[in-house]
LOVEXDREN-914429 format. One record per residue (C-alpha): residue number from 1; z, x, y. Coordinates in nm, 2 decimals. Each point is the difference from the previous one (the first is absolute). Layout:
BEGIN
   resi        z        x        y
    NUM        Z        X        Y
...
This chain:
BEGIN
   resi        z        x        y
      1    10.17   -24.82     9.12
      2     0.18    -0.31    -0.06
      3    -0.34    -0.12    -0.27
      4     0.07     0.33    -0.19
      5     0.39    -0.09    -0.02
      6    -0.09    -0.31    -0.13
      7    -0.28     0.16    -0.26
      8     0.31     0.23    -0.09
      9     0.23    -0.25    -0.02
     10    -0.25    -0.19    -0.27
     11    -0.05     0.24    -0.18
     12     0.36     0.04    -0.05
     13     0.08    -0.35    -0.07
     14    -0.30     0.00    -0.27
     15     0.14     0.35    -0.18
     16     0.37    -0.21    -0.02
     17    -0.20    -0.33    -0.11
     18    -0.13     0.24    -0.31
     19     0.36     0.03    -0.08
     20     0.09    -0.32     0.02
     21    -0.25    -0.17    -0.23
     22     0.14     0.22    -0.26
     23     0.34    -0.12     0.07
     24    -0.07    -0.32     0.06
     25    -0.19    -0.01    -0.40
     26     0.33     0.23    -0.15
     27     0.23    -0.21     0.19
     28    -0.08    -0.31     0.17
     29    -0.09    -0.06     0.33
     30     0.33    -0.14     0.06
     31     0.21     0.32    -0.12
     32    -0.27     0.26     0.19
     33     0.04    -0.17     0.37
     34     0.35     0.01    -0.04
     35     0.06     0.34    -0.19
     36    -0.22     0.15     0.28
     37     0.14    -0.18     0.29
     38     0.38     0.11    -0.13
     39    -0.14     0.38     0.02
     40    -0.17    -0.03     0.30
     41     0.31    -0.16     0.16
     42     0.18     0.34    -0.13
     43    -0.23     0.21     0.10
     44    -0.10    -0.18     0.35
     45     0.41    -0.02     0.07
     46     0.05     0.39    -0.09
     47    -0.25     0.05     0.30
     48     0.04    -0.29     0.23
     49     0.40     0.06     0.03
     50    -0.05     0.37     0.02
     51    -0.11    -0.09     0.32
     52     0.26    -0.15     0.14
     53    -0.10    -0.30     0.13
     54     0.09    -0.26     0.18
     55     0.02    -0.32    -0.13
     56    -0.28    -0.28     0.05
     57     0.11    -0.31     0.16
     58     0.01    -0.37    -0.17
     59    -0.32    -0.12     0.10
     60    -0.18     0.39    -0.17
     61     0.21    -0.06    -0.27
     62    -0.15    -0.42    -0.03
     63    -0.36     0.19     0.06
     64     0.09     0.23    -0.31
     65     0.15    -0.24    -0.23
     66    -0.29    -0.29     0.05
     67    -0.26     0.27    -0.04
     68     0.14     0.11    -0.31
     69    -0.03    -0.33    -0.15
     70    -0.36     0.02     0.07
     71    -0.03     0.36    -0.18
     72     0.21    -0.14    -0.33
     73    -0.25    -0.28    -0.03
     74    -0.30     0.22     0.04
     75     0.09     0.26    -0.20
     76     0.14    -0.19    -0.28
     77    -0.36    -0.19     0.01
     78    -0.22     0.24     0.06
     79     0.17     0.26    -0.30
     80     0.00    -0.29    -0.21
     81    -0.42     0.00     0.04
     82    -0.04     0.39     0.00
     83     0.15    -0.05    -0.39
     84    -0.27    -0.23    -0.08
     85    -0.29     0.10     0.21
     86    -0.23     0.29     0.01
     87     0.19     0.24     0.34
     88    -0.34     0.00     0.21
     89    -0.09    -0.38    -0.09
     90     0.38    -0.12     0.13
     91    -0.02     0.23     0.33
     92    -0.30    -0.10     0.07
     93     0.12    -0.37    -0.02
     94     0.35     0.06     0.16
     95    -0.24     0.12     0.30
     96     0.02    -0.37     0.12
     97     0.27     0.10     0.16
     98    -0.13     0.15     0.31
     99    -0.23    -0.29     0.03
    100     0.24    -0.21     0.01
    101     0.26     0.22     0.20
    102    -0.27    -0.02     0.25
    103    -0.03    -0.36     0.08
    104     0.38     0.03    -0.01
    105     0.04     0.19     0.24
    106    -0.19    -0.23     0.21
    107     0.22    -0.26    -0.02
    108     0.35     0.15    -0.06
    109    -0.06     0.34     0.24
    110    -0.30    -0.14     0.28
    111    -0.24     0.27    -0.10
    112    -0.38    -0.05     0.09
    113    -0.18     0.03    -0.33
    114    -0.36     0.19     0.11
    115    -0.34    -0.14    -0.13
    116    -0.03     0.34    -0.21
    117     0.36    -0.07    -0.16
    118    -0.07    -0.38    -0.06
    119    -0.36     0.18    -0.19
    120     0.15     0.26    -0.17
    121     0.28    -0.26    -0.17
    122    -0.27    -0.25    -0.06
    123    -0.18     0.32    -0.23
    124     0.31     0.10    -0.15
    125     0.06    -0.39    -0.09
    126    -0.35     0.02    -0.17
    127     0.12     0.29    -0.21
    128     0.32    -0.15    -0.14
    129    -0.24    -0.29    -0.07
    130    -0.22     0.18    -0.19
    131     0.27     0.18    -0.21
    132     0.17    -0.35    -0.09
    133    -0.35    -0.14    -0.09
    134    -0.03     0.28    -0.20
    135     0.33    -0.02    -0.18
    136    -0.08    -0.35    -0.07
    137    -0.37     0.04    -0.14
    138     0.07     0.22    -0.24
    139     0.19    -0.22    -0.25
    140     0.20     0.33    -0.12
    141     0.28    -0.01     0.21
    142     0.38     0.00    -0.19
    143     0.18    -0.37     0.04
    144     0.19     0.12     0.29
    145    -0.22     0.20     0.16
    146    -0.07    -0.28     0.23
    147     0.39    -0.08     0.05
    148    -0.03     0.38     0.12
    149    -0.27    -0.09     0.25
    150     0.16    -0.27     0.14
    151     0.32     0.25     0.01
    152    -0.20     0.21     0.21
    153    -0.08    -0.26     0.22
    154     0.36    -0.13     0.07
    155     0.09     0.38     0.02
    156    -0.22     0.01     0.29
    157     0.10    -0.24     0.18
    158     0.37     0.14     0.00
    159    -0.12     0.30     0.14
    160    -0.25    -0.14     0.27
    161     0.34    -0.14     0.11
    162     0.16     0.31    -0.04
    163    -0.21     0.19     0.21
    164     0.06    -0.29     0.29
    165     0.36     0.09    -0.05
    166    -0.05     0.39    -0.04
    167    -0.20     0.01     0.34
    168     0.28    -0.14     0.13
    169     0.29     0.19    -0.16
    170    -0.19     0.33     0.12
    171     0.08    -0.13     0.38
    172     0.39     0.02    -0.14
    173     0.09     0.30    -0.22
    174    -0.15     0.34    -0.09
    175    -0.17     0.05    -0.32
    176     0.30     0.13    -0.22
    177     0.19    -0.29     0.11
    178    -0.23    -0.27    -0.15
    179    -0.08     0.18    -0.30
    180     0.36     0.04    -0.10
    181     0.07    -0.37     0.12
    182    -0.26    -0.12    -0.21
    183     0.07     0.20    -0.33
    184     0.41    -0.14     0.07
    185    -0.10    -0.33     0.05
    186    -0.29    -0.04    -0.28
    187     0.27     0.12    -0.24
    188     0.25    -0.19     0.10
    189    -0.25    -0.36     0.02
    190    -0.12     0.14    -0.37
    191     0.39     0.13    -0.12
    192     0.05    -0.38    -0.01
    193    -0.18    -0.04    -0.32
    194     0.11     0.26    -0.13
    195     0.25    -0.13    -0.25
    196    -0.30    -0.17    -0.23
    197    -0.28     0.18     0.09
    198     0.12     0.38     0.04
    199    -0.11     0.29    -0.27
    200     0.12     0.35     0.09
    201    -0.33     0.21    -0.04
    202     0.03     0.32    -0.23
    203     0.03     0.33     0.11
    204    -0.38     0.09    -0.04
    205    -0.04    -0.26     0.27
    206     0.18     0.13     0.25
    207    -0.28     0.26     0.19
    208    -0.19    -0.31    -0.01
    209     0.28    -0.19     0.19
    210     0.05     0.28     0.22
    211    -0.33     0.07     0.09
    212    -0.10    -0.38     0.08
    213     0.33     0.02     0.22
    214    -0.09     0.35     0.17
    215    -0.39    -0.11     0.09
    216     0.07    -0.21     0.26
    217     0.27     0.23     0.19
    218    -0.27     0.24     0.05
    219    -0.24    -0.26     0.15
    220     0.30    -0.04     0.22
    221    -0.13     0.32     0.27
């Protein structure tokens, strides 16, 4: 059960990466992560204080607030690339991130890393090889096409560290908590360059807004 939530929840988080890259060529990678984090916050908050909770203490709130920090770099990186990279060539790349997430979590969380996991990262390694090799060979790549790649990379390890940090904010709050934590503090780190970088989108983009904010609520169950 829990490898089908996960499938689900991938499949999810590709269908609201298809949104995004559009976005992110209309409107700058900049003005999607924090158009969509300022509606998720919305629509996370309508839901999260419906509830009635109770409040999380300082060191859930820290947990939240560092995390976030994480999830603005990656995102902003990572969105950045999907404009300038084919969708399936920059996934497949930004899979580093479970590689490294996995010698991370050696170090940072104890876990004993299995001779099959330590094989199956070394394959996956391989393939991101192969795919950068291939980018290179070809000699038709646009000039920042391997900026994007390297965008990718640095995207990845944000969220290797991320997932360190999610593992551990999962021991602390429920689900609706961190996602509406983590919209309210991406927008608030990305609100801060607002005043020069900001566009308000048009009107024709806002199902595309709304749906890249609405995906990840329903990976929430």
């Amino acid at each position: 059960i829990p490898f089908l939530i996960a499938c689900a929840g991938i499949a999810t988080y590709s269908a609201m990466d298809v949104l995004m890259k559009g976005l992110s060529i209309s409107i700058g990678a900049y003005n999607t992560v924090l158009w969509r984090t300022a509606a998720g916050t919305l629509l996370c908050g309508a839901i999260y204080f419906a509830t009635r909770p109770k409040m999380p203490d300082r060191a859930t709130l820290r947990i939240h607030a560092v995390r976030s920090v994480f999830v603005a770099g990656m995102a902003l990186f990572f969105f950045w690339a999907l404009a300038r990279l084919p969708m399936a060539e920059a996934i497949a790349l930004a899979f580093v991130a479970p590689l490294l997430a996995l010698y991370m979590a050696a170090i940072f969380l104890g876990e004993r890393i299995g001779r099959r996991s330590i094989a199956a990262s070394l394959l996956g390694l391989i393939g991101i090889i192969v795919i950068v090799t291939g980018k290179l060979g070809t000699g038709h790549y646009a000039d920042d096409a391997l900026w994007a790649v390297g965008a990718v990379f640095l995207s990845a390890v944000f969220y290797a560290y991320n997932l360190i940090l999610a593992r551990r904010q999962a021991k602390m709050a429920e689900p609706l908590e961190i996602a509406f934590f983590q919209n309210f503090f991406v927008a608030l780190i990305l609100a801060l360059g607002a005043p020069w970088f900001a566009i308000i989108p048009d009107a024709a983009q806002a199902p595309n807004i709304l749906g890249a904010a609405t995906l990840p609520i329903l990976a929430l169950p």
